[in-house]
LOZA-275985 format. One line per field, with one value per residue (C-alpha): residue in one letter; x, y, z; residue number from 1. Coordinates in pm, whole numbers. Example, Ala and Ser with C-alpha at 12.3 -4.5 7.8 and 13.67 -1.06 7.14 Angstrom:
2
fise <- A  S $
x <- 1230  1367 $
y <- -450  -106 $
z <- 780  714 $
mise <- 1  2 $
//
This chain:
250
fise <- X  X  X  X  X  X  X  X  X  X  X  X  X  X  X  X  X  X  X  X  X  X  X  X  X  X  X  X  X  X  X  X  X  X  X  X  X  X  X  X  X  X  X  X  X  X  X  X  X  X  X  X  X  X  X  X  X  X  X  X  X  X  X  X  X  X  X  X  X  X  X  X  X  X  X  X  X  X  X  X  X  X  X  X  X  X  X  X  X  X  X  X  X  X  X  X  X  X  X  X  X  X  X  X  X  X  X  X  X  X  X  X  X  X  X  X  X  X  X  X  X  X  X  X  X  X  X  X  X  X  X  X  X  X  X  X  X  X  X  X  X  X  X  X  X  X  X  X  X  X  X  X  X  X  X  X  X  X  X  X  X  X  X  X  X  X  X  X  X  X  X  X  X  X  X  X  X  X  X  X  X  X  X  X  X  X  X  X  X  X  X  X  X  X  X  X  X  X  X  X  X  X  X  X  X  X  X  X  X  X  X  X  X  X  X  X  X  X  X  X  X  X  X  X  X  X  X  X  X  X  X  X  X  X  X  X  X  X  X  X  X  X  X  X  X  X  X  X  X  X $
x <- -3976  -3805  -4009  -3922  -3700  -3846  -3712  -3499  -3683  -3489  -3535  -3276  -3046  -2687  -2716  -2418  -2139  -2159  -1754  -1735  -1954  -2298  -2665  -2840  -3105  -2983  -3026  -2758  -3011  -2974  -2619  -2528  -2802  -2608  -2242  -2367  -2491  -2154  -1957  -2168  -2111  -2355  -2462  -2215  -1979  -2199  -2185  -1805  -1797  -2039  -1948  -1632  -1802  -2115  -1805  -1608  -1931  -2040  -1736  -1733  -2042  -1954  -1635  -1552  -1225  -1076  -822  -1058  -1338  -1001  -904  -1217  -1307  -950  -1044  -1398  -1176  -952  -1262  -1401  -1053  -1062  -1451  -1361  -1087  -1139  -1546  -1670  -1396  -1500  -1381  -1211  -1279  -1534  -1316  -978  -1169  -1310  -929  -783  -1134  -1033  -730  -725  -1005  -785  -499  -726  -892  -602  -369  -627  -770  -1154  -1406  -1571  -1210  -1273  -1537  -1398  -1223  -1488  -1648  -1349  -1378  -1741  -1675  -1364  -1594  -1923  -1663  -1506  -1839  -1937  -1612  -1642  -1975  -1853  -1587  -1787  -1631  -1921  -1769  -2017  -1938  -1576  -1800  -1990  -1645  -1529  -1757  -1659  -1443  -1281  -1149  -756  -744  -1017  -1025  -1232  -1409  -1758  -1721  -1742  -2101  -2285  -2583  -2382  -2227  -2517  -2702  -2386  -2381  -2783  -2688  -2371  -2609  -2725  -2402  -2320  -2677  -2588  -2221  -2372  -2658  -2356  -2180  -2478  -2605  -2277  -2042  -2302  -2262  -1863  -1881  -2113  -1879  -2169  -2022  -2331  -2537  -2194  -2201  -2559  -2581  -2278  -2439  -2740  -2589  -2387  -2510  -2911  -2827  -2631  -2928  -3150  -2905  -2894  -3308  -3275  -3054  -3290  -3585  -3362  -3254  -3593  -3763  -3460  -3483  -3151  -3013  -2649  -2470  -2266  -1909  -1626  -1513  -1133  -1073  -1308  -1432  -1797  -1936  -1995  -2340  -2480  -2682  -2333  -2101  -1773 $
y <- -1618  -1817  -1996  -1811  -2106  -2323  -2289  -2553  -2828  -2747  -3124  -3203  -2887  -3061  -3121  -2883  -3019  -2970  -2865  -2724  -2455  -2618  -2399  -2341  -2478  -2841  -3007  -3198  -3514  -3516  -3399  -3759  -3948  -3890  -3965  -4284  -4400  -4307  -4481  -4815  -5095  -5355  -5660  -5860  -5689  -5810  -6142  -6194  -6114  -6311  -6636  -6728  -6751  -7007  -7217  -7211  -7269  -7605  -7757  -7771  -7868  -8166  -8274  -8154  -8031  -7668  -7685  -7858  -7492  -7278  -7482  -7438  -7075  -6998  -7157  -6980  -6684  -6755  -6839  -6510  -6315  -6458  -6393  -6017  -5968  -6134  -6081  -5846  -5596  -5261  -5196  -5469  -5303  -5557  -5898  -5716  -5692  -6081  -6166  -5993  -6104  -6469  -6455  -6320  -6576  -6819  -6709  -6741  -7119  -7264  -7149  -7280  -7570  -7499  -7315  -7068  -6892  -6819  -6591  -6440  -6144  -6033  -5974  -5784  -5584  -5513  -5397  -5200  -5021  -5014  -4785  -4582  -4488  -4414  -4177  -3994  -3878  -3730  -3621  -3406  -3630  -3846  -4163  -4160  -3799  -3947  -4187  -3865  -3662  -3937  -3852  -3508  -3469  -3231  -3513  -3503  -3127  -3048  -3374  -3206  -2938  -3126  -3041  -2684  -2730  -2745  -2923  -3147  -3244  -3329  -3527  -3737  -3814  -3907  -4152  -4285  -4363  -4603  -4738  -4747  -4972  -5213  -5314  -5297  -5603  -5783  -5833  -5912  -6211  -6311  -6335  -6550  -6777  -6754  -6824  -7134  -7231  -7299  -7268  -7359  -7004  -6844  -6887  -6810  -6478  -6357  -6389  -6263  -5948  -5876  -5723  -5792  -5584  -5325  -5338  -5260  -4970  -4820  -4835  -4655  -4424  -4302  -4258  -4007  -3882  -3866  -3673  -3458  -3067  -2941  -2661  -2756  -2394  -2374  -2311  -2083  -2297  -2103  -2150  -2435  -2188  -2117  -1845  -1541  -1490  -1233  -1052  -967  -704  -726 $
z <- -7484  -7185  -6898  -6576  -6395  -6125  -5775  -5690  -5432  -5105  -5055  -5289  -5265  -5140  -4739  -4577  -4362  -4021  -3921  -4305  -4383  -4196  -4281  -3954  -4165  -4114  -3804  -3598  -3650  -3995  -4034  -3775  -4020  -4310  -4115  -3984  -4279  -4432  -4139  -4114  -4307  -4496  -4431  -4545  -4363  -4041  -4202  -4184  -3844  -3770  -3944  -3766  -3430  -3595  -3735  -3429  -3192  -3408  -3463  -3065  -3067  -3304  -3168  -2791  -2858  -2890  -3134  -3406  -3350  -3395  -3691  -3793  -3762  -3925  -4252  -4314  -4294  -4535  -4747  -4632  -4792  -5062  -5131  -5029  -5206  -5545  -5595  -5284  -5284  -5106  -4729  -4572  -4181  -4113  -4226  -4082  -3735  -3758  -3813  -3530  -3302  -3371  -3339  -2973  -2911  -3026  -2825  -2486  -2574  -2638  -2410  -2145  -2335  -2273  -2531  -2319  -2306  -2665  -2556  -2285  -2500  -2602  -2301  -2145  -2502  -2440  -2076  -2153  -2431  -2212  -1927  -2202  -2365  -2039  -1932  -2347  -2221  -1864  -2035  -2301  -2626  -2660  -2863  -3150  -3222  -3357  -3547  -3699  -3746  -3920  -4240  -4240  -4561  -4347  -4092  -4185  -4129  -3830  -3693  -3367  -3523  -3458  -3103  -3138  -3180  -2828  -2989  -3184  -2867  -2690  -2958  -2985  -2643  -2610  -2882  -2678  -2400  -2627  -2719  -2307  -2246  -2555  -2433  -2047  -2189  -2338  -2048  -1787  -2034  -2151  -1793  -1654  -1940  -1974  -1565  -1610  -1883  -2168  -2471  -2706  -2502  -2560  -2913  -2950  -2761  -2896  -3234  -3133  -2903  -3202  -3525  -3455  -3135  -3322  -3556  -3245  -3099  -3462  -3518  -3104  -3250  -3567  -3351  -3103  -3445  -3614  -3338  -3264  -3413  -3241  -3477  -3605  -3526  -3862  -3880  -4069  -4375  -4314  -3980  -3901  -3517  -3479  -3697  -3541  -3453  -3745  -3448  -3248  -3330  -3460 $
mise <- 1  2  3  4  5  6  7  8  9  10  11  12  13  14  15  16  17  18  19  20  21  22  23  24  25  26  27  28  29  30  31  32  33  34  35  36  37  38  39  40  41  42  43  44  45  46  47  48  49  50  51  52  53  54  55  56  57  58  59  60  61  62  63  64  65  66  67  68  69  70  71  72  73  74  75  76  77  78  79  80  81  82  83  84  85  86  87  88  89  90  91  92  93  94  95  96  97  98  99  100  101  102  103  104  105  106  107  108  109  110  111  112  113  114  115  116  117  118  119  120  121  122  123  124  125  126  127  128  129  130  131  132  133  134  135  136  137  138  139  140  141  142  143  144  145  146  147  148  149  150  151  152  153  154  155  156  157  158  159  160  161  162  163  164  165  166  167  168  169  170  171  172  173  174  175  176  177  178  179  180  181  182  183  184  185  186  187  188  189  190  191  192  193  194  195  196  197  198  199  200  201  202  203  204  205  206  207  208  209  210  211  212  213  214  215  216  217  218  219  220  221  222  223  224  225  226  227  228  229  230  231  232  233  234  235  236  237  238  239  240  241  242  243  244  245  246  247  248  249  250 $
//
């Protein structure tokens, strides 16, 4: 005699794709959980960005000069490639934008000879991004819904199927707010600075304002997440359009 078999625990039935065939069962919040978590990178991916500005800032600090920081800052990321690519390995996205962030910082300090130049990319980065966040949102293609899409295994083929979903939409953009507030606190504490010319405050709050304060924005973004309950509208796995509503006729 066989034991009737146990229901499977909807808990750890296979969460749907929103953009590929999405249960109305799932919520938006926990479809973007899942993509972020996908999208986002580890720590030591923070870590590599991060290092190059501490080396650059303290060699400054230890000799006055420019060129000594840049000299500097280029070798810990050579020692950074080689620690990726011969014992990390994984996704080099983090290192490859550390290498082209110096390297324009580079560019600016020693073209004009003083440190705070080094910085000064980076906040024309942070306000360019702060204005465009700002414009995907009026515009209805909030930017962390590309960030979301992105984890769709779907991408290549329906790269903007996500926005087909109203709700989808509109969670993205509450979470772009976020995004728009983070680069807006960037470049209030950090022009001041770059204005005043202190290098050493620079240094410091561009550490500080850059993966602790993504930490912050992401920890933002799970509470709008975890107290969100917008229904993710699901979608026809063929041609990628809304499903038809089962209550209208055909």
């Amino acid at each position: 005699m066989t034991s009737p078999t146990a229901p499977q625990d909807p808990e750890r039935r296979p969460a749907p794709e929103v953009g590929a065939g999405a249960s109305p069962e799932e919520t938006v919040e926990q479809v973007i959980r899942r993509r972020i978590g996908e999208a986002l990178g580890g720590w030591y991916g923070s870590l590599e960005t991060a290092l190059p500005t501490v080396a650059f800032v303290t060699t400054w600090l230890i000799t006055g000069a420019v060129r000594p920081a840049v000299v500097a800052a280029a070798a810990l990321l050579v020692v950074l490639t080689l620690i990726r690519g011969f014992f990390v390995g994984g996704s080099w996205r983090f290192l490859g934008s550390a290498i082209f962030a110096t390297a324009i910082a580079a560019f600016f300090a020693l073209r004009s000879g003083e440190a705070q130049d080094a910085f000064l990319p980076g906040i024309l980065a942070s306000a360019l991004y702060g204005v465009g966040a700002l414009l995907s949102i009026v515009l209805r293609w909030p930017l962390v819904g590309f960030l979301v899409a992105v984890g769709d295994p779907q991408f290549a083929e329906r790269p903007g199927a996500w926005r087909r979903d109203p709700g989808l939409v509109a969670v993205c953009a509450r979470l772009t707010w976020v995004l728009v507030a983070l680069f807006a606190v960037r470049v209030a504490v950090m022009l001041p600075l770059y204005l005043a010319g202190e290098v050493a405050w620079l240094g410091i709050s561009k550490i500080v304002l850059s993966w602790p304060a993504y930490l912050l924005a992401v920890v933002v973004m799970g509470w709008i997440l975890a107290t969100g309950r917008t229904a993710a509208q699901p979608q026809d796995e063929a041609s990628g359009t809304a499903a038809i509503d089962p209550g209208q006729g055909h």
